[in-house]
C-alpha positions in Angstrom: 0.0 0.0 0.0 2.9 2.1 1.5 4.6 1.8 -2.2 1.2 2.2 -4.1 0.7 5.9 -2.7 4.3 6.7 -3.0 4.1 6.1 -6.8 0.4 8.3 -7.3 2.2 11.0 -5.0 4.8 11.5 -7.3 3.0 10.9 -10.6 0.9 13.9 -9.6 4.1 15.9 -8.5 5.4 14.8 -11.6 2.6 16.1 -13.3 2.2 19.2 -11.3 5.3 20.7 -11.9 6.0 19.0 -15.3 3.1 21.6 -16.7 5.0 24.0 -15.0 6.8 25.8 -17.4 3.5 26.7 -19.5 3.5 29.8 -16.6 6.5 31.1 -17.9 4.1 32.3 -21.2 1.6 33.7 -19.2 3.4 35.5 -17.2 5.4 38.7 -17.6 9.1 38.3 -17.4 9.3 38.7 -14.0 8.0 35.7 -12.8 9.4 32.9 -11.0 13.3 32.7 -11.2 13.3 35.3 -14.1 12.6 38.0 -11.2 16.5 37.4 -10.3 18.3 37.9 -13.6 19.6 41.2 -14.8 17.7 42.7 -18.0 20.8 42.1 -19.9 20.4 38.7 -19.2 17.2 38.4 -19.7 17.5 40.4 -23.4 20.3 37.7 -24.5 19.0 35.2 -27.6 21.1 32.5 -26.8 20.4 32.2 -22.8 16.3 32.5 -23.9 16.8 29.9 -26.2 19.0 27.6 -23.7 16.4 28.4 -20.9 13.1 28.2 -22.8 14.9 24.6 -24.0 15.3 23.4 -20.7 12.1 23.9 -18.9 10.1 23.4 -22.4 11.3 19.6 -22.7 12.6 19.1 -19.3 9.0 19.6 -18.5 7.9 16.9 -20.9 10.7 14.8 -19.7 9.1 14.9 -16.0 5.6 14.6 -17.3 6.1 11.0 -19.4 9.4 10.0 -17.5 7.1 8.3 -14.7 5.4 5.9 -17.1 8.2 4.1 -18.0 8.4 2.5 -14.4 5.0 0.8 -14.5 5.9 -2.8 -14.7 2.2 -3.7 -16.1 2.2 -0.9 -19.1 6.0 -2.1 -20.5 4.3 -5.9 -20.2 1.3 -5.5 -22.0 2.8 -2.7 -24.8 6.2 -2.3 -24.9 6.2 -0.6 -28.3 4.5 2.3 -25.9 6.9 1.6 -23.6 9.8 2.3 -26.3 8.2 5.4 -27.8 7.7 7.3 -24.7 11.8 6.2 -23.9 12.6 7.8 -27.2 10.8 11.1 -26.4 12.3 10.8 -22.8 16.0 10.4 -23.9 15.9 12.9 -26.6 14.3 15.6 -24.6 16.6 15.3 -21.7 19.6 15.1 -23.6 18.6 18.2 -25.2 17.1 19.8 -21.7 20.7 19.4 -19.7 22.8 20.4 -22.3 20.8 23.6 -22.5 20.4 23.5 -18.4 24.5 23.6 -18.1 24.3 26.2 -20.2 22.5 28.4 -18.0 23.8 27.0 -15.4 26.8 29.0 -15.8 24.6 31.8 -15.1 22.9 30.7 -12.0 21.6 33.4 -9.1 23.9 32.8 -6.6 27.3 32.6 -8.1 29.5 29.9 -8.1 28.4 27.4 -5.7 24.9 27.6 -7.3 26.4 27.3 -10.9 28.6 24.2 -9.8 25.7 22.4 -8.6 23.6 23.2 -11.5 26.1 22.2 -14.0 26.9 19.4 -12.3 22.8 18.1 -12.3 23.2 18.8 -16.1 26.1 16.4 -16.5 24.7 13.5 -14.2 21.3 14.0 -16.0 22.8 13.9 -19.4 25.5 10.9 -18.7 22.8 8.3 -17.0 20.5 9.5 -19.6 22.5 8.7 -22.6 24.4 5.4 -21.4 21.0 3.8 -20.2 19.9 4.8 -24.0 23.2 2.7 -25.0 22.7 0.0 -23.1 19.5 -1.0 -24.2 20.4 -0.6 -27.9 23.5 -3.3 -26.7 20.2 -5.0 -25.6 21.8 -5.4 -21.2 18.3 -4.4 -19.9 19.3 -4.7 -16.2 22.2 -1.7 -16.8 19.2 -0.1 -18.7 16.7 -0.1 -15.8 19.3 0.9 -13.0 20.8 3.7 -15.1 16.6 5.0 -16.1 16.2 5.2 -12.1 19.0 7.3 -11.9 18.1 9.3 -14.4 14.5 10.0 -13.5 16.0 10.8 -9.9 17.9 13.9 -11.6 15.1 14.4 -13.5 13.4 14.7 -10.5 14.9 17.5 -9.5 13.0 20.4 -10.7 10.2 18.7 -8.3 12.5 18.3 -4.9 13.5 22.2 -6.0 10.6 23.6 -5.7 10.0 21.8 -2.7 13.3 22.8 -0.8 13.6 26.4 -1.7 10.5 28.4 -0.4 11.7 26.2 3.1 15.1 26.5 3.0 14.1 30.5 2.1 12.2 30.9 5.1 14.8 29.3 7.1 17.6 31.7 6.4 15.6 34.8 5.1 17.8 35.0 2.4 16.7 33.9 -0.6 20.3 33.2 -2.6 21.8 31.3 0.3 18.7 29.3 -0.1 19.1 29.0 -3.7 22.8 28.5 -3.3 21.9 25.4 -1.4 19.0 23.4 -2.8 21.3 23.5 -5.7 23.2 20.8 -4.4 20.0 19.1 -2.5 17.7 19.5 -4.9 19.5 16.6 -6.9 22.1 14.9 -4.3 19.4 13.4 -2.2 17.6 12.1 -5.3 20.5 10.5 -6.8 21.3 8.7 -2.9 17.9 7.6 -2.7 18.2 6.2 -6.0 21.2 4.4 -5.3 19.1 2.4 -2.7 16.3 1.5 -4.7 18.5 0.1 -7.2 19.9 -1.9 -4.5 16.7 -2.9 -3.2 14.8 -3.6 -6.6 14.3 -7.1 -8.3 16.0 -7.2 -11.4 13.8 -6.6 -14.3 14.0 -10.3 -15.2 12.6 -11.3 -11.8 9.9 -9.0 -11.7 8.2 -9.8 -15.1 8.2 -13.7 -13.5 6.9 -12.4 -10.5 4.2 -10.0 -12.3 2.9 -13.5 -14.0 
C-alpha cells in the first residue's frame, strides 16, 4: 500500500510541476526565477533559447518519464513503452545540455552554478548510457541507469519543494538558492542508489508479475 501511494504521489508531482513551465508564457518576465536575472540577461537570444529549452522539454521529460516505471504498461505494450523512452531520452539530452548552459549563469554565483552544471552532467551521462545500453540490448544496466536518471530528472520537483523552506529558514533567498542547488539533486540520486539496491531485477519482476 505504502509503495502504491508513493508512486500516485509522485505521478501527480510529476505532473504538477512538469506543466509548470506553460506559466513562464503567461506571465510577464518577472515571474518565478526570471525575477532574479539582470535585464541584460534576460535580453540575450542564446540564454532564452538555452532556458526556454530546458524547462520546455525538461518539463515533458518529468511529465512522461514516470510511465516508464510501470511494470504492467511495458508488459502489455512495450512498443509504448519504447516510444515514450525515445521522447524521454531525446528531450533530456537536449534539456541538460541547455540547463548547463544556463547553469553558468545561476543566481547565486559559483556554488549555485557548480551544482547546476553538475545536475546537467549527471542528467545527461545516466541518460544517454542507459539509452546505449539497451540498444546493446543489457536491460538490467538499462533499468538501473533509467532510475538514476529520473531521480535527476526529478529534481526540478524536490526544487521547488526545498527552496520556499530552506528560504524561510535563512531569510535570504540566494543562500537558499545557493543550497538546494546541491540538495535539490544529491538526495535524489542517494535515494536512488538504494532502490536500485533494493529492486528485483527486471528479469525477476516480469516472473513475479505472471
Amino acid at each position: 500500500m505504502a509503495q502504491k501511494i508513493s508512486k500516485i504521489v509522485i505521478a501527480l508531482l510529476a505532473i504538477i510541476i512538469g506543466l509548470y513551465p506553460t506559466l513562464y508564457f503567461f506571465n510577464e518576465r518577472t515571474f518565478g526565477l526570471l525575477s532574479t536575472k539582470p535585464g541584460e540577461l534576460l535580453a540575450n537570444i542564446t540564454w532564452n533559447i538555452a532556458f526556454y529549452t530546458h524547462i520546455i522539454l525538461g518539463g515533458i521529460a518529468l511529465l512522461i518519464g514516470w510511465l516508464q516505471f510501470n511494470l504492467k504498461l511495458r508488459l502489455r505494450n512495450l512498443s509504448i513503452h519504447r516510444t515514450v523512452g525515445k521522447i524521454y531520452v531525446i528531450c533530456v539530452l537536449f534539456s541538460s545540455l541547455a540547463g548547463i548552459g544556463i547553469g553558468v549563469f545561476a543566481t547565486g554565483g559559483l556554488i549555485a552554478a557548480t551544482g547546476f552544471i553538475c545536475l546537467g552532467i549527471v542528467w545527461f551521462t545516466t541518460t544517454l548510457f542507459a539509452y546505449l545500453t539497451i540498444r546493446n540490448r543489457q536491460v538490467e544496466q538499462h533499468r538501473r541507469l533509467m532510475i538514476y536518471s529520473y531521480a535527476a530528472c526529478f529534481a526540478a520537483v524536490t526544487l521547488r519543494i526545498w527552496l520556499p523552506l530552506l528560504t524561510m529558514i535563512f531569510g535570504d533567498f540566494i543562500i537558499a538558492y545557493s543550497i538546494v542547488a546541491w540538495l535539490s539533486w544529491v538526495p535524489n540520486i542517494l535515494v536512488a542508489g538504494l532502490i536500485v539496491k533494493k529492486s528485483k531485477p527486471a528479469y525477476l519482476q516480469q516472473v513475479h508479475s505472471h
